[in-house]
PyMOL Python script that loads the backbone (N, CA, C, O; Angstrom):
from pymol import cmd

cmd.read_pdbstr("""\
ATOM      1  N   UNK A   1     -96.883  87.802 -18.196  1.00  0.00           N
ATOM      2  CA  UNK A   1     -95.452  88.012 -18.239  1.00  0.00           C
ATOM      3  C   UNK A   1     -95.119  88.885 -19.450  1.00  0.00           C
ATOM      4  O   UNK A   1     -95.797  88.837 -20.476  1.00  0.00           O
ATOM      5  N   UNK A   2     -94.292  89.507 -19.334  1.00  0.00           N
ATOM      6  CA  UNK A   2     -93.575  90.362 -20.233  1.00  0.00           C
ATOM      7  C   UNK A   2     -92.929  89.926 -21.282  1.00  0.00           C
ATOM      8  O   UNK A   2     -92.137  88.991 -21.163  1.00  0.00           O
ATOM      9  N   UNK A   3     -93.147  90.499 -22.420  1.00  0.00           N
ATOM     10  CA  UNK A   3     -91.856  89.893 -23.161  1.00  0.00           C
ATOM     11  C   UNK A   3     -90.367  90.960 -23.558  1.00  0.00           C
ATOM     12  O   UNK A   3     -90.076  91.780 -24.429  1.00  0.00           O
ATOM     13  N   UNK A   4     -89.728  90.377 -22.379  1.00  0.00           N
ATOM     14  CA  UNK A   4     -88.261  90.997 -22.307  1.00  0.00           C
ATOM     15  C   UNK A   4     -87.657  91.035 -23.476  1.00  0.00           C
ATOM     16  O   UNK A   4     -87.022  92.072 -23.666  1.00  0.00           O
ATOM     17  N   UNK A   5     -87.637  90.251 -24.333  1.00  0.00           N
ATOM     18  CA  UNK A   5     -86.413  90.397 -25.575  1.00  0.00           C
ATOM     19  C   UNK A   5     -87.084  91.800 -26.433  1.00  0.00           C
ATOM     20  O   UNK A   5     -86.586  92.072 -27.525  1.00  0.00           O
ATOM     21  N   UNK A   6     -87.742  92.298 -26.118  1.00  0.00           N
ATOM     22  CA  UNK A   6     -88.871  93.121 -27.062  1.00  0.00           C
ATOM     23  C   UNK A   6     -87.778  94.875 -26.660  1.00  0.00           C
ATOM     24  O   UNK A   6     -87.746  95.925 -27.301  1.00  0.00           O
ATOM     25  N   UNK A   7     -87.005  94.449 -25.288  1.00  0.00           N
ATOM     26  CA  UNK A   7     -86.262  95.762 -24.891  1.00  0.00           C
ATOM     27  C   UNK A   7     -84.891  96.504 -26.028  1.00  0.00           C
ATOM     28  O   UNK A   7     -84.713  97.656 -26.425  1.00  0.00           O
ATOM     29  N   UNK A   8     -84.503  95.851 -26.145  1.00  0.00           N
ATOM     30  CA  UNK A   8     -83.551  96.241 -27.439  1.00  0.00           C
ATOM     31  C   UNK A   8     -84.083  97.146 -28.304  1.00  0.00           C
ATOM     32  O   UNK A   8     -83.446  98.163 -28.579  1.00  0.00           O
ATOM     33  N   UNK A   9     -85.680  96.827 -29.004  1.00  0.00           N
ATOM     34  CA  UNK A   9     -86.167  97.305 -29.874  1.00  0.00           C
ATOM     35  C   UNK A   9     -87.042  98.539 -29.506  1.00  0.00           C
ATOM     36  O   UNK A   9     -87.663  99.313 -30.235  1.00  0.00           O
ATOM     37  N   UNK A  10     -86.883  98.481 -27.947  1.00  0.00           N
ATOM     38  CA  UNK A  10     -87.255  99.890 -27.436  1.00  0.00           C
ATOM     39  C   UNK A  10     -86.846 100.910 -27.111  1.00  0.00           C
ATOM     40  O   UNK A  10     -87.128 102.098 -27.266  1.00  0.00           O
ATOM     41  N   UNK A  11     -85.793 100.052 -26.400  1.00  0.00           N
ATOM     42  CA  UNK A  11     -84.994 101.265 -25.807  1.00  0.00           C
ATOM     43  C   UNK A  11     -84.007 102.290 -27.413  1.00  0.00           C
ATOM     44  O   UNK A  11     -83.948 103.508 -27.578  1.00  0.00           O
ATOM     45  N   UNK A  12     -83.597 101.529 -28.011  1.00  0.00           N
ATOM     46  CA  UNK A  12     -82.329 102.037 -28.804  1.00  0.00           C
ATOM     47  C   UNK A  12     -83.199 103.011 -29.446  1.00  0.00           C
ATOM     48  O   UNK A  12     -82.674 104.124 -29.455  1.00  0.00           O
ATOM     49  N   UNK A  13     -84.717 102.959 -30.158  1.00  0.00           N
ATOM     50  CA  UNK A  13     -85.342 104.081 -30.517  1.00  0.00           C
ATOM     51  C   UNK A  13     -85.331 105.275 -29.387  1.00  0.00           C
ATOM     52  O   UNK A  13     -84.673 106.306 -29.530  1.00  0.00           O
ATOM     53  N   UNK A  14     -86.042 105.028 -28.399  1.00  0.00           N
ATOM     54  CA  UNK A  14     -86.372 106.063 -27.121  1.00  0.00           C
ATOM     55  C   UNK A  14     -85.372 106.752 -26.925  1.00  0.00           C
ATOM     56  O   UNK A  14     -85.524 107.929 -26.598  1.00  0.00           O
ATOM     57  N   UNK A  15     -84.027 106.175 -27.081  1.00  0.00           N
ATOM     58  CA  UNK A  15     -82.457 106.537 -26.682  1.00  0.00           C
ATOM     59  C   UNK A  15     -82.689 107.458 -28.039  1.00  0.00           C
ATOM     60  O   UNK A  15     -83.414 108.419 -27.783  1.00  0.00           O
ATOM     61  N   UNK A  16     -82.408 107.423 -28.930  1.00  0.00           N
ATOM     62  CA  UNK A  16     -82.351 108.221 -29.990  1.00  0.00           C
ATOM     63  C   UNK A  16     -83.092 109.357 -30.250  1.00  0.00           C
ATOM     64  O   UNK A  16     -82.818 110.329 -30.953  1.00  0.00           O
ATOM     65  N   UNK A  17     -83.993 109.123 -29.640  1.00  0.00           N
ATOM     66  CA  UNK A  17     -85.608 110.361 -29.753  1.00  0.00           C
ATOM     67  C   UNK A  17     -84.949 111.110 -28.659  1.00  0.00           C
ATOM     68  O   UNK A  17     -84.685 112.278 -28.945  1.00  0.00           O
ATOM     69  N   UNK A  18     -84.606 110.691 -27.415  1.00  0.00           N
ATOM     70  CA  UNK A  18     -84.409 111.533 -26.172  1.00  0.00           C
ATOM     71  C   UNK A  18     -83.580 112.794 -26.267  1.00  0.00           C
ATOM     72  O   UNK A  18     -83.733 113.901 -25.749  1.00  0.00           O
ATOM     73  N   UNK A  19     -82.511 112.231 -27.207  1.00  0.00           N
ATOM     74  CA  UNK A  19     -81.045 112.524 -27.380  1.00  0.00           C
ATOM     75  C   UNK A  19     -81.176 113.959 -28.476  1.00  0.00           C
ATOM     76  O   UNK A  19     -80.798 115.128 -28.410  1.00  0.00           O
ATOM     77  N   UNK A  20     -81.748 113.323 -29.237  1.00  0.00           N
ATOM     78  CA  UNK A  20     -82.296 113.692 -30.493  1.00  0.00           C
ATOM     79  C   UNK A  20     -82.741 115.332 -29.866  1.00  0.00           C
ATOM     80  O   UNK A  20     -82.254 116.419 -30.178  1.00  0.00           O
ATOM     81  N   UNK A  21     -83.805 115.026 -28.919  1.00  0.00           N
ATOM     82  CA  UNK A  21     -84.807 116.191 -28.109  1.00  0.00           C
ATOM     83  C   UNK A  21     -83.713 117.037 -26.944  1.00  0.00           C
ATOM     84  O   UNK A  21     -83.869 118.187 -26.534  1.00  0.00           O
ATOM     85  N   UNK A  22     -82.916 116.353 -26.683  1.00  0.00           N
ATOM     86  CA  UNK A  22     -82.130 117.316 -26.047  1.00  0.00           C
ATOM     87  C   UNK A  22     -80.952 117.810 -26.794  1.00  0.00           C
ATOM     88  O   UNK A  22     -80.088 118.255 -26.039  1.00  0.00           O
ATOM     89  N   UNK A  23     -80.591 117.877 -28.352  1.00  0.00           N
ATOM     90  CA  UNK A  23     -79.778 118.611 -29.094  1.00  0.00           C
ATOM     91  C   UNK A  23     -78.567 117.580 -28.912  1.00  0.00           C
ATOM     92  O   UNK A  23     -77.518 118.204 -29.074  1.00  0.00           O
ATOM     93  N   UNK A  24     -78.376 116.505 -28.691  1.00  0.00           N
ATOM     94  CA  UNK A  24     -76.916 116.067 -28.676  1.00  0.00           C
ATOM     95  C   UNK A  24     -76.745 115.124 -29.452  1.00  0.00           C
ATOM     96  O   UNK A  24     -77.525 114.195 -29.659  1.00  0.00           O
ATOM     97  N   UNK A  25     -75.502 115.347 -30.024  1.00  0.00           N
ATOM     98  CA  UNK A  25     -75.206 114.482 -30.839  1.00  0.00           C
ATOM     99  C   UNK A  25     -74.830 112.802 -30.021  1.00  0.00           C
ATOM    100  O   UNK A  25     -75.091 112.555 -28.844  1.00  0.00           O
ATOM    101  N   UNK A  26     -74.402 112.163 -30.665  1.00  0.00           N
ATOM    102  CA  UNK A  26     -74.151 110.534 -30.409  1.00  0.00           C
ATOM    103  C   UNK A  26     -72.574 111.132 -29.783  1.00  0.00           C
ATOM    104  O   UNK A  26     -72.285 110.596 -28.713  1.00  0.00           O
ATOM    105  N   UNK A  27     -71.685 112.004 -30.219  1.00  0.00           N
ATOM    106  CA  UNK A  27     -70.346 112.093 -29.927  1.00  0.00           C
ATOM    107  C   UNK A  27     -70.650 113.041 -28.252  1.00  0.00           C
ATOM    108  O   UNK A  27     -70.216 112.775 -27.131  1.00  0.00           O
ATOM    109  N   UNK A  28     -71.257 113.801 -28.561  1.00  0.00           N
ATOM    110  CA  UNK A  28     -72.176 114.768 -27.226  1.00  0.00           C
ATOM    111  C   UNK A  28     -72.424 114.053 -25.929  1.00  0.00           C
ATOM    112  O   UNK A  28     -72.013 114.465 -24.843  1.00  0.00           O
ATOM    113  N   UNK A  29     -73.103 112.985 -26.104  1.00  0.00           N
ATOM    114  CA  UNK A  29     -73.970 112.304 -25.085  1.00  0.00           C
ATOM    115  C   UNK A  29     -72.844 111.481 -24.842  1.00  0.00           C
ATOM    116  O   UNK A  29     -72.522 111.621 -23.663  1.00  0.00           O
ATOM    117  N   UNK A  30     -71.942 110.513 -25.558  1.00  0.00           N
ATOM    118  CA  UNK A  30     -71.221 109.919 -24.692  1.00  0.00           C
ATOM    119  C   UNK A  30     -70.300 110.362 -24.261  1.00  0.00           C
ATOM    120  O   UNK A  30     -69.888 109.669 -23.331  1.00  0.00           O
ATOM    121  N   UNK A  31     -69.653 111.292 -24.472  1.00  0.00           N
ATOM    122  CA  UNK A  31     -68.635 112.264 -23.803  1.00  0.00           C
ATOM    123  C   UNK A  31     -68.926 112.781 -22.219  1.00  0.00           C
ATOM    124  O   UNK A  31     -68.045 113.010 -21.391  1.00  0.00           O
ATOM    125  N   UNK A  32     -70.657 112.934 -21.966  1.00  0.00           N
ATOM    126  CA  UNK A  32     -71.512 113.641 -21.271  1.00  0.00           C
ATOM    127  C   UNK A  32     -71.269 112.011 -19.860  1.00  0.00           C
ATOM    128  O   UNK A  32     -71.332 112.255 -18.655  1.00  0.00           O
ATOM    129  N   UNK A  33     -71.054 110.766 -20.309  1.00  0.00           N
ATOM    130  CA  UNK A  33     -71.517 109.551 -20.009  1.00  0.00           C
ATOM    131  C   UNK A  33     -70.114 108.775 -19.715  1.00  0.00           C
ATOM    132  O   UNK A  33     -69.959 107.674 -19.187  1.00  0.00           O
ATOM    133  N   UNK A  34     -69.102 109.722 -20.238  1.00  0.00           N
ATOM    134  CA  UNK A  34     -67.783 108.305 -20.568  1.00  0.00           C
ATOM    135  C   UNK A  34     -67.757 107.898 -21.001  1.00  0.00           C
ATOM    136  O   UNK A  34     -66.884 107.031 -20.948  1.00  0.00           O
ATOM    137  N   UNK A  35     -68.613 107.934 -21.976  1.00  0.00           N
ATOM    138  CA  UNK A  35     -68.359 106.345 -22.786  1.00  0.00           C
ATOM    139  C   UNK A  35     -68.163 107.246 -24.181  1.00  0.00           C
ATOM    140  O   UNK A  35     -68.213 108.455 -24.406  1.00  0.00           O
ATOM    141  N   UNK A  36     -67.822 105.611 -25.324  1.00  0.00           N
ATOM    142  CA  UNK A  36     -67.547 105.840 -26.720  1.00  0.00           C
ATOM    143  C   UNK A  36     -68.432 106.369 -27.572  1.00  0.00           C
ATOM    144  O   UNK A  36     -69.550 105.887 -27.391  1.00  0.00           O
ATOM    145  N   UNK A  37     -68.378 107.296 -28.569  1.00  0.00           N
ATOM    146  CA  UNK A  37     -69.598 107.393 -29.460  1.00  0.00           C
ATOM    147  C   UNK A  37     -70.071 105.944 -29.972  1.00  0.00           C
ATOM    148  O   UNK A  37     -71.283 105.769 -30.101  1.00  0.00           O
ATOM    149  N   UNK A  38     -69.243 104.965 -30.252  1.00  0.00           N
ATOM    150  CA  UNK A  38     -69.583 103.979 -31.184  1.00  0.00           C
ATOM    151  C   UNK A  38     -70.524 102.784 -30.188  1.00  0.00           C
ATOM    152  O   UNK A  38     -71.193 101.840 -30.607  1.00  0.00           O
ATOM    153  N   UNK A  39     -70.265 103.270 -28.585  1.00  0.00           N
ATOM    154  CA  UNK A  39     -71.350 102.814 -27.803  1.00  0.00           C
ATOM    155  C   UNK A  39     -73.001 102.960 -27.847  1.00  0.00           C
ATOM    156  O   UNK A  39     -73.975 102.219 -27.713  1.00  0.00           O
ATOM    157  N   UNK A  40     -72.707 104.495 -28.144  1.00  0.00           N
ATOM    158  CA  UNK A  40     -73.965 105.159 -27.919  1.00  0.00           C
ATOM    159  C   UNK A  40     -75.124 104.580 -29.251  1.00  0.00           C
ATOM    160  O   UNK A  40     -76.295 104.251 -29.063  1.00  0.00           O
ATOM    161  N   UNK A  41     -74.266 104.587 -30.798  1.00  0.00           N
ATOM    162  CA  UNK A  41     -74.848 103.926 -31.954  1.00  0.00           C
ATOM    163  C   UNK A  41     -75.069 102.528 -31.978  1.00  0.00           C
ATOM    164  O   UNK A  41     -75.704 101.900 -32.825  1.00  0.00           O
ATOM    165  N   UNK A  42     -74.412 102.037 -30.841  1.00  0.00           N
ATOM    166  CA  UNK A  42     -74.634 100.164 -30.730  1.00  0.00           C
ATOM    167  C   UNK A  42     -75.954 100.482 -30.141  1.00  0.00           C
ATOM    168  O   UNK A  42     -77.104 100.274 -30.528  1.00  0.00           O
ATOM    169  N   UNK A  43     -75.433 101.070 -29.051  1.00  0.00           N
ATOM    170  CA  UNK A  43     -77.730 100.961 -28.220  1.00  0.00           C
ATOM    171  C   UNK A  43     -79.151 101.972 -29.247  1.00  0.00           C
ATOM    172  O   UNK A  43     -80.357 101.725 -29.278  1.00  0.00           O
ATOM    173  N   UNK A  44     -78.567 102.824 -29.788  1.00  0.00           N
ATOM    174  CA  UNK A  44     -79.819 102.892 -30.590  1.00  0.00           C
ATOM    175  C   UNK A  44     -79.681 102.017 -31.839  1.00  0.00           C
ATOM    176  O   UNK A  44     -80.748 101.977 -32.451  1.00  0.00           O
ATOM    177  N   UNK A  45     -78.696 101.298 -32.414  1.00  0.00           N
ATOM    178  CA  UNK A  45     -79.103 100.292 -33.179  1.00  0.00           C
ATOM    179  C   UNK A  45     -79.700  99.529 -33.247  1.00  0.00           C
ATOM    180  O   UNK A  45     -80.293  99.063 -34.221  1.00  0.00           O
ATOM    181  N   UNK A  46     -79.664  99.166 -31.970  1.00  0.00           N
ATOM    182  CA  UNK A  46     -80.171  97.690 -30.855  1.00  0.00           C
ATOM    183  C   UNK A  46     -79.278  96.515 -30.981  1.00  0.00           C
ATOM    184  O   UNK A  46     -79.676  95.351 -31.036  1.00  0.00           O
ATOM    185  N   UNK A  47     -77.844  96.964 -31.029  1.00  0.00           N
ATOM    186  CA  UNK A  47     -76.950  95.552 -31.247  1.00  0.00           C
ATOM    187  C   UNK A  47     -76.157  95.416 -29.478  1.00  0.00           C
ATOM    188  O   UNK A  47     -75.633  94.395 -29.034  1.00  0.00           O
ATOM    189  N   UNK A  48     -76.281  96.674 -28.792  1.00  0.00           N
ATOM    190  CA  UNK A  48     -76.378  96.252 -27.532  1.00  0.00           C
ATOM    191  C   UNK A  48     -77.347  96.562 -26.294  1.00  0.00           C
ATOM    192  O   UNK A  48     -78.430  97.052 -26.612  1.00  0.00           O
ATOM    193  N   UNK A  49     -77.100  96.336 -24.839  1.00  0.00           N
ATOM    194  CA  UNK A  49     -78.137  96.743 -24.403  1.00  0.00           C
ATOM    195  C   UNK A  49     -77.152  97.343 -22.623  1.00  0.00           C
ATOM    196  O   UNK A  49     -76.361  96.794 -21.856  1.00  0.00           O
ATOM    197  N   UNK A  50     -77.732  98.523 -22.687  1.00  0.00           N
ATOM    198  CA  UNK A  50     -77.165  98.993 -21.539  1.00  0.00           C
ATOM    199  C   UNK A  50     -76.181  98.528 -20.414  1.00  0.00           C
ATOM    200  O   UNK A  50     -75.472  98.131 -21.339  1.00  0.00           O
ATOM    201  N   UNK A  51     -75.558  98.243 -19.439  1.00  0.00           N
ATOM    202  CA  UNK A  51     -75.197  98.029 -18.571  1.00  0.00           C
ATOM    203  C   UNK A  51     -75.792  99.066 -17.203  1.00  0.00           C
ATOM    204  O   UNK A  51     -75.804 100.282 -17.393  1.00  0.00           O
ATOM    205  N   UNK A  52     -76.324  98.443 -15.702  1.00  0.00           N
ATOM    206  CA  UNK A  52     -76.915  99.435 -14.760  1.00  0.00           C
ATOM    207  C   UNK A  52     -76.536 100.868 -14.867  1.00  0.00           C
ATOM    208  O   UNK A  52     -77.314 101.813 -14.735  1.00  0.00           O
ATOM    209  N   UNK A  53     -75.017 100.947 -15.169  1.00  0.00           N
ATOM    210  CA  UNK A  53     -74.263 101.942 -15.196  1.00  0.00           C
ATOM    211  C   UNK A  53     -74.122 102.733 -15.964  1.00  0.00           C
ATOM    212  O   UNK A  53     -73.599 103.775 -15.569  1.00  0.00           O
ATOM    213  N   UNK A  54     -74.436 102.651 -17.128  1.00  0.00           N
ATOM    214  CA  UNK A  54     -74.422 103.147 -18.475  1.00  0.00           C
ATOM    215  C   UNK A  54     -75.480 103.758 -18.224  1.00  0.00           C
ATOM    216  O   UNK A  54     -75.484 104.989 -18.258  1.00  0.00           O
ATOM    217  N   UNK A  55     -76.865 102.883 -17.848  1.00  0.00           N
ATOM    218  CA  UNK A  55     -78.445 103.408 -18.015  1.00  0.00           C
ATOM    219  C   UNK A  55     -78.530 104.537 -17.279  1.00  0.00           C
ATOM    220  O   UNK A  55     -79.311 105.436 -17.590  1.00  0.00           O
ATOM    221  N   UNK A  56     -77.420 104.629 -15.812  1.00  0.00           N
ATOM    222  CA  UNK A  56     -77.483 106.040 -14.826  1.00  0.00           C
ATOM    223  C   UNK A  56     -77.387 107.355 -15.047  1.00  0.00           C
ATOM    224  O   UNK A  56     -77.982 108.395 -14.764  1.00  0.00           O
ATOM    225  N   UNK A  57     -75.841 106.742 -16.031  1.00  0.00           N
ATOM    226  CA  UNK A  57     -74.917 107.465 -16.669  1.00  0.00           C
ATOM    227  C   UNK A  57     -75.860 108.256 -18.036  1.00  0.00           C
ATOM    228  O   UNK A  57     -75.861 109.468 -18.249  1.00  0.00           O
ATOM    229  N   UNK A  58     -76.543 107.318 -18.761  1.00  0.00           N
ATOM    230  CA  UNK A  58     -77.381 108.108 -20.108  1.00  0.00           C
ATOM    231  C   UNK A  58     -78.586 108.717 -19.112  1.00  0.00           C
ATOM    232  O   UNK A  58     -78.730 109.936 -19.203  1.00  0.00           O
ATOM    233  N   UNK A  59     -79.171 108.253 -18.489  1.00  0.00           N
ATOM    234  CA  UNK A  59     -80.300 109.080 -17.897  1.00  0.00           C
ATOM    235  C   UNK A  59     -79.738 110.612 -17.455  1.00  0.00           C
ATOM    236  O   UNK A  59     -79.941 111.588 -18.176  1.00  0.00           O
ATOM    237  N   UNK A  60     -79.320 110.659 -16.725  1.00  0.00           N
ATOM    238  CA  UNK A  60     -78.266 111.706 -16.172  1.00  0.00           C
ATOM    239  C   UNK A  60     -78.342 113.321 -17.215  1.00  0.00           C
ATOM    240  O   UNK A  60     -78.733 114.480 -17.072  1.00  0.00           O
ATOM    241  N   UNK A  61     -77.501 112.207 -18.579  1.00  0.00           N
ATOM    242  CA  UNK A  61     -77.052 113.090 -19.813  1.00  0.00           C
ATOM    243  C   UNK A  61     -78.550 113.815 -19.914  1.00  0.00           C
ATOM    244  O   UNK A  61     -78.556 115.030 -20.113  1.00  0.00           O
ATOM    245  N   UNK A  62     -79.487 113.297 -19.818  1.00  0.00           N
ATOM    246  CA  UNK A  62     -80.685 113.650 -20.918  1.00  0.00           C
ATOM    247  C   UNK A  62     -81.689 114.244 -19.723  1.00  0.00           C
ATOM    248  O   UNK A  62     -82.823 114.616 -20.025  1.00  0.00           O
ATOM    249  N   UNK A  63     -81.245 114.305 -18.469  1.00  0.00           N
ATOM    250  CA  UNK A  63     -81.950 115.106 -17.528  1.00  0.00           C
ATOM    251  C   UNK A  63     -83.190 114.500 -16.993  1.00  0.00           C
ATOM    252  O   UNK A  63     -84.226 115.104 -16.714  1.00  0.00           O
ATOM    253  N   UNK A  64     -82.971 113.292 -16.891  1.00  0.00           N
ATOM    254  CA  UNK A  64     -83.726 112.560 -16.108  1.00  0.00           C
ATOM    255  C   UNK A  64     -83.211 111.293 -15.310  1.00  0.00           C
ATOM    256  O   UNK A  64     -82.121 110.740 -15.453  1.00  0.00           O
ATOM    257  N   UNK A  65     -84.528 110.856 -14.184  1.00  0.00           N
ATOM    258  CA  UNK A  65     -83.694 109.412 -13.366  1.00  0.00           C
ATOM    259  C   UNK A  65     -83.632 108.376 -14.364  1.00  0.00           C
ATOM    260  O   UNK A  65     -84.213 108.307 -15.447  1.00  0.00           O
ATOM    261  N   UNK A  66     -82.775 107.532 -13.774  1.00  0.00           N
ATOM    262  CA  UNK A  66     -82.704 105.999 -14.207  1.00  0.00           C
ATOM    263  C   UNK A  66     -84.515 105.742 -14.489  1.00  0.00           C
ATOM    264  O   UNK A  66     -85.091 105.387 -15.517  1.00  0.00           O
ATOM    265  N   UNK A  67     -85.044 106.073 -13.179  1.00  0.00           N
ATOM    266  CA  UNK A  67     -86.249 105.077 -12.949  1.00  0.00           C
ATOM    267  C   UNK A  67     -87.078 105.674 -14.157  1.00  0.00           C
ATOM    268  O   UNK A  67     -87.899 104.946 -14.715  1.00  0.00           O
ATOM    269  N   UNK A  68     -86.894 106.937 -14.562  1.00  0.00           N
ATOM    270  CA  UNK A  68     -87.798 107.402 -15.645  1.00  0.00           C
ATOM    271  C   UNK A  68     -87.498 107.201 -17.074  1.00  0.00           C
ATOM    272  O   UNK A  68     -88.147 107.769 -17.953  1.00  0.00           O
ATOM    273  N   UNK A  69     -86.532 106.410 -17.309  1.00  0.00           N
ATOM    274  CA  UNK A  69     -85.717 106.331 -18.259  1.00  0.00           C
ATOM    275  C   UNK A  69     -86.710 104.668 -18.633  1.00  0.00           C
ATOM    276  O   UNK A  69     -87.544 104.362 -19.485  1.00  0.00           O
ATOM    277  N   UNK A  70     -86.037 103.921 -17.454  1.00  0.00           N
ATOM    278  CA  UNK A  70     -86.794 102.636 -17.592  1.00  0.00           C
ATOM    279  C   UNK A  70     -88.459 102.512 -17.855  1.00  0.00           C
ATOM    280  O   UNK A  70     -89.095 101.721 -18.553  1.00  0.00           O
ATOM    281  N   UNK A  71     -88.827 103.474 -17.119  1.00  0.00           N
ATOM    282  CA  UNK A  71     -90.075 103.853 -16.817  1.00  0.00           C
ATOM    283  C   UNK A  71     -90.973 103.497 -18.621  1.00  0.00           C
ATOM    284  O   UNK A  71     -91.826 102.721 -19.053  1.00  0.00           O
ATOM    285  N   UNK A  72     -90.159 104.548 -19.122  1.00  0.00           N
ATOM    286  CA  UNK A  72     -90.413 104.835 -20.393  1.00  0.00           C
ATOM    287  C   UNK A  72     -90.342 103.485 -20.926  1.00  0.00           C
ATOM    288  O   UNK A  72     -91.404 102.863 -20.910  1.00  0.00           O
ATOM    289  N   UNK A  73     -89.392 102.942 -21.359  1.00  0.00           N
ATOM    290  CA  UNK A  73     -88.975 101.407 -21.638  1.00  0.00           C
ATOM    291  C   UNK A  73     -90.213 100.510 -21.167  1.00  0.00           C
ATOM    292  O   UNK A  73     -90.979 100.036 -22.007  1.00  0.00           O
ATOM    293  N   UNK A  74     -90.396 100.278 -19.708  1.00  0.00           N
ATOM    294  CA  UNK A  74     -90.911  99.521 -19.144  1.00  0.00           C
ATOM    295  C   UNK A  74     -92.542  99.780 -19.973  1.00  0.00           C
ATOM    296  O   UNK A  74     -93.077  98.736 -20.345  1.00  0.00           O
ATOM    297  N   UNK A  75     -93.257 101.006 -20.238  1.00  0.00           N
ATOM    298  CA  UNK A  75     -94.300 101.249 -20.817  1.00  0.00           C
ATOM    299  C   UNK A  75     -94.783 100.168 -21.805  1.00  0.00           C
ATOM    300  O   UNK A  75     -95.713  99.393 -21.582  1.00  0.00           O
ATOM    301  N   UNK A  76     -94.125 100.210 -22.789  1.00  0.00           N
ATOM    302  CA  UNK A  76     -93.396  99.436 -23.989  1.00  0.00           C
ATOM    303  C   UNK A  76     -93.848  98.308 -24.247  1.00  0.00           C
ATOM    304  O   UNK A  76     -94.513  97.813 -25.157  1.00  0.00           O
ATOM    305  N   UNK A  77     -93.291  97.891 -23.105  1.00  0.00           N
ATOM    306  CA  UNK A  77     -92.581  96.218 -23.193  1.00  0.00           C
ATOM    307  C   UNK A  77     -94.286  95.508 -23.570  1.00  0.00           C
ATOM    308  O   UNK A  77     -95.184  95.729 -22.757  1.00  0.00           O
ATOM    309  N   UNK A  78     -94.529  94.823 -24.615  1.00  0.00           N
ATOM    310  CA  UNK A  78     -95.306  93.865 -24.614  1.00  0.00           C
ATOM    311  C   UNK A  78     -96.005  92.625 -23.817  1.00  0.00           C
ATOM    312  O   UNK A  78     -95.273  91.983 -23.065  1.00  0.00           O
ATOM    313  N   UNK A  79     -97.200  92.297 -23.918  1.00  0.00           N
ATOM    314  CA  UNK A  79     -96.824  90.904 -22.794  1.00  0.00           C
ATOM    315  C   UNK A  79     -96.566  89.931 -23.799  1.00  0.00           C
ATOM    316  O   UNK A  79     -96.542  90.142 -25.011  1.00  0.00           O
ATOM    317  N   UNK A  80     -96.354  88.733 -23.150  1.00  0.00           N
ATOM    318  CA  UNK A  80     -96.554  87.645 -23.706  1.00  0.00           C
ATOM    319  C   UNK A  80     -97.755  86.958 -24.494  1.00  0.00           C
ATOM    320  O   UNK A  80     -98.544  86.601 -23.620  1.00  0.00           O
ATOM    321  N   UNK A  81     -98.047  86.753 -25.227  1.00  0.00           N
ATOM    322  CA  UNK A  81     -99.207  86.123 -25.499  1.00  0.00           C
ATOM    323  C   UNK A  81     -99.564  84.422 -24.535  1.00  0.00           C
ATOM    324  O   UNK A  81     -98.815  83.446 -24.503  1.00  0.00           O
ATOM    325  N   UNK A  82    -100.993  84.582 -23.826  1.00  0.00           N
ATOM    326  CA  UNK A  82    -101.459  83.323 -23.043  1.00  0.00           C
ATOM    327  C   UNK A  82    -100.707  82.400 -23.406  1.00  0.00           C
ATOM    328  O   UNK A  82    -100.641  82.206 -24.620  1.00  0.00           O
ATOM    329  N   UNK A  83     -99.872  81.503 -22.465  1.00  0.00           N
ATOM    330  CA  UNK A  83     -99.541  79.903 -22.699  1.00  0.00           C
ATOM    331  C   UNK A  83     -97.778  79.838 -22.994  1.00  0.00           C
ATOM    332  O   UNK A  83     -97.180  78.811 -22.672  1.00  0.00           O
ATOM    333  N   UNK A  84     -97.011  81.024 -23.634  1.00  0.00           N
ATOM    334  CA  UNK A  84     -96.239  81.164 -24.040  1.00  0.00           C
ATOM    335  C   UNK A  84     -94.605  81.417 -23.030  1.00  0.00           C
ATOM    336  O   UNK A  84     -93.381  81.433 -23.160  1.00  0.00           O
ATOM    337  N   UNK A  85     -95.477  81.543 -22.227  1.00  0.00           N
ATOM    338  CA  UNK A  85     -94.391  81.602 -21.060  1.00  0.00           C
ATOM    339  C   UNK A  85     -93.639  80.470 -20.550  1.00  0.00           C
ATOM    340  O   UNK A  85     -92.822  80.629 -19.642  1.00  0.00           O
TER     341      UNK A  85
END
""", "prot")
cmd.dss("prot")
cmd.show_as("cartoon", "prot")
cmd.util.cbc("prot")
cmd.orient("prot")
């Protein structure tokens, strides 16, 4: 099993590198998305964590699918250590 809580601490970097690599600022990308700049600095902080819609919406911005977005994320994710589940 995975360890899910480990996503926060992935994604909000990856989000930042992506963003980062496609020239946009935090005010850039959520404009690009609808949403607030002060959204965009909650998820690479890691004080929040996407909504389905948001994740479509940022994939989109940065020129890729959802699924490759997660994809990336999903790489990541740690397992659990034996027994801990």
């Amino acid at each position: 099993m995975r360890d899910v809580s480990a996503i926060p601490a992935i994604f909000g970097p990856l989000l930042r590198t992506l963003r980062v690599e496609a020239g946009l600022s935090q005010e850039q990308l959520a404009a690009q998305c609808g949403m607030d700049r002060s959204a965009i600095s909650l998820l690479e902080r890691q004080k929040n964590q996407p909504s389905l819609a948001s994740l479509v919406l940022i994939s989109e911005a940065l020129g890729m699918t959802a699924a490759e977005l997660i994809g990336r994320v999903e790489a990541d994710i740690p397992q659990l250590p034996e027994g801990s589940e």
